[in-house]
N, C-alpha and C positions, 0 to 999 in steps of 0.2 A: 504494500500500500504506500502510494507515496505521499510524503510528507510535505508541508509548504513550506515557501523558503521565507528566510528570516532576511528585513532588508540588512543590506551591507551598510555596516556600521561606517565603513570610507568612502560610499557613494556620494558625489559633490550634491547638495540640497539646493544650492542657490535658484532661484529664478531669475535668469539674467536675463531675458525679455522684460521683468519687470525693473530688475534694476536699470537696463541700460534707458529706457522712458525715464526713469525717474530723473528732473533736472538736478546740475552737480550743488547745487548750494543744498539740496535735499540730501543728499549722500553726503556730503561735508558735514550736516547737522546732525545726522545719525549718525555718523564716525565719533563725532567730539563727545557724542552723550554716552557711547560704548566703552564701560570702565574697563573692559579687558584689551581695549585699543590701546597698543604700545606709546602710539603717537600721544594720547592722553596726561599720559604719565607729568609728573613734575620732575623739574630739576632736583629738587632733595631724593625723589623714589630711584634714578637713576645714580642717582651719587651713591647709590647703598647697593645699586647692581651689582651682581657676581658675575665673570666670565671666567670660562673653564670648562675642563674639558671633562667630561662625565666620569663617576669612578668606573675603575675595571670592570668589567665581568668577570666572572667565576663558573663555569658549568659545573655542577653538581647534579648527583640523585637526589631527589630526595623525593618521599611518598606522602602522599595526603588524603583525605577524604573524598568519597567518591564524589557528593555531594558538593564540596567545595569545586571542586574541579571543574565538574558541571556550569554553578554559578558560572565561575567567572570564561566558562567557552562561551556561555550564551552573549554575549560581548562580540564575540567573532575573534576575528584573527588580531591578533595581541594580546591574549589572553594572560599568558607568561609576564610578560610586561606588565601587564596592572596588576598584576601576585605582588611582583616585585615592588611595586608603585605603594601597595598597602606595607607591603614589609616596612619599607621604607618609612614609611610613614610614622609607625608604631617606633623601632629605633631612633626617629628622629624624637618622639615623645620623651619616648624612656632617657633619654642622654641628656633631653633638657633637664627632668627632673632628676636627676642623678647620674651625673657623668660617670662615675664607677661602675654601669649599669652593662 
């Protein structure tokens, strides 16, 4: 029996017939109001910028829950990557509260 497909988490969304009508002072005011727009940003937020080059990788085994795993496929492809992304996460917690950690 087949199954339905799940949309591609990387498939571009945009409607560019609708942006490209939209005149640019419209798109230039929806740009500046978009906190995640780099351009945005202030001088002090960039003064605190990091640049660098991401830490190593490490390939390891390691086993987990079937469940777990699951979760994080239904994502699609870079599943591995936002494992990681949480790990991450949780270490960067635990170091603030206890750098011994």
């Amino acid at each position: 029996m087949p199954t339905a497909k799940r949309p591609d988490p990387n498939r571009d969304r945009t409607d560019w017939a609708h942006l490209r009508a939209m005149p640019d002072d419209e798109v230039e005011r929806i740009a500046a109001a978009d906190t995640d727009n780099p351009a945005t940003a202030s001088d002090d937020e960039w003064a605190e910028a990091f640049v660098g080059l991401p830490p190593a990788r490490v390939s390891v085994h390691a086993t987990f829950d079937g469940d777990v795993v699951a979760f994080f496929k239904r994502g699609g492809k870079g599943y591995q990557s936002r494992m990681n992304a949480v790990l991450r996460q949780y270490m960067e917690r635990r170091l603030s509260e206890d750098p011994k950690s």
